[in-house]
N, C-alpha and C positions, 0 to 999 in steps of 0.2 A: 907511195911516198907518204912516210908520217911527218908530221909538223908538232911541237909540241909549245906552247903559250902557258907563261905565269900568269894568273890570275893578279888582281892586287891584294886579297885573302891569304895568296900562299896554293892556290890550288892548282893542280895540271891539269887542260886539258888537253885530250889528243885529238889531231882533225886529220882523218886518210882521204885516199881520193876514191873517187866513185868504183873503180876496176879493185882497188884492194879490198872496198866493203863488199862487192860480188862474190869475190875470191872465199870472203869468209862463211857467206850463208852454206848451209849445208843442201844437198839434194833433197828434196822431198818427197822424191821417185823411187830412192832406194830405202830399203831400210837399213833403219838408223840401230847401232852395237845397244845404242843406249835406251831408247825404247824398249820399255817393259815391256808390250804385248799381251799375249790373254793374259800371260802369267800373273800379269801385277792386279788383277779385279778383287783380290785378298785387301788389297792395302786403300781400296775407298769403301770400307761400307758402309749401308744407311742409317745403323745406328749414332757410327761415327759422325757421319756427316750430320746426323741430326743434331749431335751434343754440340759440334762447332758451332751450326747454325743459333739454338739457343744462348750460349754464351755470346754470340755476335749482335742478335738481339737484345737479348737480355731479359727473356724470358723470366715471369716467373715460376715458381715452382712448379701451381697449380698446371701452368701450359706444357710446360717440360714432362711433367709424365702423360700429360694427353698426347701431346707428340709420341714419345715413347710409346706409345700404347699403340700409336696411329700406323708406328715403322713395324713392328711384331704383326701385326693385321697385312702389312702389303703381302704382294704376292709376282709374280714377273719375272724380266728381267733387273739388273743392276742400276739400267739408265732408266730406265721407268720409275724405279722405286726413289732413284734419286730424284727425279723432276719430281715426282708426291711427298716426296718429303720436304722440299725447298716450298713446294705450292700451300702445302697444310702450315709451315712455318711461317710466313707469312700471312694467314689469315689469323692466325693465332696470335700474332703481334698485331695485327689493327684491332683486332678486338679489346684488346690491354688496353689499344691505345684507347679508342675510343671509353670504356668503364674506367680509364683512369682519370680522363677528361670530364665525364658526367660528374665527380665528386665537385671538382675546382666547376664545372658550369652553376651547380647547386650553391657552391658559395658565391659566388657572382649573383647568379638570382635575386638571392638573401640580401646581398650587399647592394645591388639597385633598386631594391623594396625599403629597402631603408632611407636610400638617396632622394628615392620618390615622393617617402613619407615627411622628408626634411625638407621638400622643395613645396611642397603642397601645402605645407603650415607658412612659407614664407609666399604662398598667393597674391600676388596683385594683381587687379584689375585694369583695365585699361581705361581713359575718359569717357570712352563709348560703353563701355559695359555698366561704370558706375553709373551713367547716368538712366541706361534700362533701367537696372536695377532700382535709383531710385527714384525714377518714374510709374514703377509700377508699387512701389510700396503707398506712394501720394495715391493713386487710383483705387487702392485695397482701402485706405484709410478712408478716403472720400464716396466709397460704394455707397448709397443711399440704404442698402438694404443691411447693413452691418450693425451689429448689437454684442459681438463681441470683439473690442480691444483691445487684450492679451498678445503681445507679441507670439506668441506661438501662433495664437491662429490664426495672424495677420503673417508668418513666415509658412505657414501653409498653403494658403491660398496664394502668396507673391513666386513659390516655387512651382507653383502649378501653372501659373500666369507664363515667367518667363517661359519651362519648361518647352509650352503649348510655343511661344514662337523662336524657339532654339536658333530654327538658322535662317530668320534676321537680324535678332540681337546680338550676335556674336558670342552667346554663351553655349555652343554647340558642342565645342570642345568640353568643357569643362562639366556637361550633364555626362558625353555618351563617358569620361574618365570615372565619372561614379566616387565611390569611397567618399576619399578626404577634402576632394577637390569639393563636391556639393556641399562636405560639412563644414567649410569655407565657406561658401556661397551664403550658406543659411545665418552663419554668424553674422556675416555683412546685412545680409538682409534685416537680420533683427536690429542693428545699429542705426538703419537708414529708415526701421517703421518708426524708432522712437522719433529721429528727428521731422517724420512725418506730421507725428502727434502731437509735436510739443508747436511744430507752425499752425497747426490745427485748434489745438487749443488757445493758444495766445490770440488769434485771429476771433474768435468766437465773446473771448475776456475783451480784448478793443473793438468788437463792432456792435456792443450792447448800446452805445451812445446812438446808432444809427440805427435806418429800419432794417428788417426782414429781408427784403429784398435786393440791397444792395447788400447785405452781410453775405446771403449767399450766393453774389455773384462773384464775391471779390472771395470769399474762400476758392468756388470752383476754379478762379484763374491763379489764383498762388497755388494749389493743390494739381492742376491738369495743366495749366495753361490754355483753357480755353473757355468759354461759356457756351459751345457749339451744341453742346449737348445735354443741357440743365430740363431737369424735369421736375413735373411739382412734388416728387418725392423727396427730391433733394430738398424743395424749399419748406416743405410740410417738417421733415426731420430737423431741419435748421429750426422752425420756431418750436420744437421740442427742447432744443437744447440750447435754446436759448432761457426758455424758461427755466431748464434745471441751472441753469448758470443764475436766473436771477436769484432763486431759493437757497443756492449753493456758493456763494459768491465766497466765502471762507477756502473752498479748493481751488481756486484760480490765484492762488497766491503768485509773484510776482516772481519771475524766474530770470537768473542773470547768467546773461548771456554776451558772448561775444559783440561786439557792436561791427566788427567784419562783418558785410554782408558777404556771403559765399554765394557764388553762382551754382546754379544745380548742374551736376556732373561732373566740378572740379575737383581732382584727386586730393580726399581725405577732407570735403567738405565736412565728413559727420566723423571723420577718427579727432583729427583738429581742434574740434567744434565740440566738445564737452558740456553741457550747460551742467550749471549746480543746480538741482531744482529742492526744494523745502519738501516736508513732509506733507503739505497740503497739495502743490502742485503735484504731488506723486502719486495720491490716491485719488487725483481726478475721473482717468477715467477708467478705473476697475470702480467708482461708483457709477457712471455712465454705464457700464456693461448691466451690472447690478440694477440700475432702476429700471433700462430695455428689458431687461430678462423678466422680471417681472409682474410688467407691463403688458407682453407679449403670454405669457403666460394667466391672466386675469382677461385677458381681451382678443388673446390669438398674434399674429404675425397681421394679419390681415388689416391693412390702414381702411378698410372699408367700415369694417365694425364697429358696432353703434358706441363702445367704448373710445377708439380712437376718434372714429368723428365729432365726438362730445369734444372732447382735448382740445382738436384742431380747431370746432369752432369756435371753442372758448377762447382759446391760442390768438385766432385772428383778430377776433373783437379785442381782444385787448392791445394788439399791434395797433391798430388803425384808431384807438385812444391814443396810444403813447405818440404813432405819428400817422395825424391824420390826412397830409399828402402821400401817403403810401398807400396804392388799393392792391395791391399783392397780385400785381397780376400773374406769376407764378403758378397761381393756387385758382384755377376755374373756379366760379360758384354760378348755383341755380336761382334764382329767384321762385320761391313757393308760395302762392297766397294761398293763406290758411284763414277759414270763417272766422273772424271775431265772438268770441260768445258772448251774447247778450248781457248787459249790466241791469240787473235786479231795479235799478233806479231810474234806468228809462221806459218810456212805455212802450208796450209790445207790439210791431209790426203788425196791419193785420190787411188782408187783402181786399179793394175795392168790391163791393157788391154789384152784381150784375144789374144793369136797372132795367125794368119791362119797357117795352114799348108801347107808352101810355099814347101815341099818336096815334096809333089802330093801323092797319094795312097801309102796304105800300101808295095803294090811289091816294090817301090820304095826307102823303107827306107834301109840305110846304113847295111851294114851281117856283122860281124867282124869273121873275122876266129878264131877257139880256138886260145891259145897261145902254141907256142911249144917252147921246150929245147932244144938250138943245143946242138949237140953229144957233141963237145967240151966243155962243162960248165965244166962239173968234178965235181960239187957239189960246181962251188965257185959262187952261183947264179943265178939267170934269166936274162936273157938280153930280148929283145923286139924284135921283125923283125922292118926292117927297114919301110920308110915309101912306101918305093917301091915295097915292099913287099903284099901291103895292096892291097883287090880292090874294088869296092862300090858292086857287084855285081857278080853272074858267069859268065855272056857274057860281063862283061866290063874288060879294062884294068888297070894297077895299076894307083894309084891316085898320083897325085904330089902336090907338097905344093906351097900354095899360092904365095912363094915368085918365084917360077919358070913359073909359070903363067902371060904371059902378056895379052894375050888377052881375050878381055872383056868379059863375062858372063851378061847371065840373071836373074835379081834378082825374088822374087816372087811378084811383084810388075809391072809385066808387061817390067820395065827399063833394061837397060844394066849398069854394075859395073864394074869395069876394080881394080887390085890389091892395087890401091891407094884408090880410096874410096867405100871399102867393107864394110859392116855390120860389126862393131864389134863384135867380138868371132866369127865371122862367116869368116872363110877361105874356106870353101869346101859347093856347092851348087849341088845339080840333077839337069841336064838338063831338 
């Protein structure tokens, strides 16, 4: 039974029931009038079927005759040559596909190399990297051993700096990206040594009123933030340039500056932060590189050398003039005592003469007897025996004092001495 339904289009459908759709399949057991059989293997061949294929793809030209070329080559039956030609067509179409997609990946390429190059010129840093960044331009500047202050070689040595601690500073990404991203890096960097230099300088121009010592503490802690690690090179260098600051006092000209105090690391402390400086402040310190260089060159690098040591002692003595509560203790010193050389207008040292032993042999030296207590002291005392008391020896008599002596004696000298002209300190002679 057919059922026939309008649409709301206007279309018919027909619906049969299950036994009339049976009714219409055909046997698949018998053959069919309409089935071609061998006869019809005329009417697929594989070059036909290959031109279909190409046109379905959309082959170009160049595949279309390699196909061709690929069907003339087969060899087989009918369905074989068909399944190679269907298989060859399709690899011949990914290949298209693929070299037609390499041209548009080429321009993509091109086109995110550009995007890249446009994103890297708009570089910002983050609070944590400015502030590496310039913390370590302050360390480069404040090096004790530094004599060139050229921004270039003060961006050389800060790229090296960071480079060396990549991945804790957060600038990890931004070395291993290379190119544009570093030639970022380096611009910054140069923008954050001046403003190194210019806290550097100013600090050196305001702490000539004070001593040495506290100038270069208070640099190391605006400059590092710390004084943990101040050595006498730092302070030796400090009263170098302080001197060339005295001599030079026309390059420390006054530079106007923001009165914003900027905290270090706060984004665009040094873009912000422009100072005007004068033509004096400018050529401050390529004359500081310039009197280091040579300096260095007449005398060596070496602060031992007898040129530098002259400088620095001079340096100091005149510190400890200007302020003489300051003993620099920074700067160790030796104490050397050096001979006096004799002054022409005193008389010349000259060494005691040995005197003979005018006494004669040892039997003959003076015996003093102990000292005894008379009975009578009582405890208020010692008294002395008299001198009459005394004798030079056991077989001689007591001694008498010079002034009871008239007659003359023999000195050891071969002469005779008489009480008036005796050897002074000498009253009493051995026979």
């Amino acid at each position: 039974m057919s059922v026939y339904q309008q649409s709301q289009r206007g279309q018919s459908y027909t619906f049969t029931t299950h036994d009339e759709w049976l009714a219409s399949v055909p046997d698949v057991s018998s053959p069919s009038p309409a089935d071609p059989g061998p006869a019809s293997d005329s009417r697929l061949d594989p070059a036909d079927f290959a031109d279909s294929l190409c046109n379905t793809l959309g082959l170009n030209a160049k595949y279309r005759s390699d196909l061709q070329t690929f069907v003339n080559m087969l060899t087989g039956s009918r369905d074989d040559r068909i399944a190679m030609v269907y298989l060859m067509a399709t690899n011949l179409y990914t290949q298209q596909i693929v070299l037609d997609g390499r041209a548009d990946y080429a321009a993509i390429a091109e086109l995110l190399q550009d995007v890249k190059a446009a994103l890297s010129q708009n570089l910002d840093f983050t609070k944590e990297q400015r502030t590496e960044i310039t913390l370590g331009c302050k360390i480069k500047v404040w090096d004790p051993k530094r004599i060139d202050f050229d921004n270039d070689a003060i961006r050389h040595d800060v790229l090296s700096l960071l480079k060396s601690h990549k991945n804790s500073n957060g600038l990890k990404a931004v070395f291993d990206a290379g190119g544009a991203r570093v030639k970022t890096l380096g611009q910054f960097i140069g923008l954050q040594a001046s403003y190194a230099k210019s806290i550097f300088r100013n600090h050196i121009r305001d702490s000539l009123s004070g001593c040495v010592t506290l100038a270069t503490t208070g640099a190391m802690r605006k400059l590092v933030g710390s004084t943990e690690n101040i050595t006498p090179v730092h302070a030796m260098r400090m009263l170098v340039l302080r001197h060339f600051a005295r001599e030079n006092k026309e390059l420390l000209g006054p530079v106007q500056e923001s009165n914003k105090r900027a905290r270090v690391g706060e984004p665009g402390d040094a873009d912000n932060r422009k100072p005007t400086r004068g033509t004096d402040s400018d050529s401050w310190w390529p004359q500081v590189t310039i009197y280091f260089e040579a300096k260095n060159k007449a005398w060596t690098a070496d602060l031992k050398s007898p040129g530098w040591t002259q400088l620095i002692n001079e340096l100091m003595a005149n510190e400890k003039k200007l302020f003489p509560n300051d003993l620099i203790p920074l700067i160790p010193t030796v104490d050397i005592c050096v001979p006096r050389a004799p002054s022409t207008d005193e008389r010349p040292m000259r060494p005691i003469p040995r005197r003979t032993n005018f006494l004669g042999d040892a039997s003959k030296t003076f015996q003093l007897p102990p000292m005894r207590v008379p009975e009578n002291a009582q405890g208020n005392g010692l008294t002395l025996p008299s001198l009459a008391g005394l004798v030079s020896s056991a077989n001689r008599g007591p001694l008498q004092s010079s002034s009871a002596v008239n007659q003359p004696h023999s000195g050891y000298d071969g002469h005779f001495y008489s009480s008036a002209n005796s050897i002074p300190g000498m009253s009493v002679f051995a026979p």
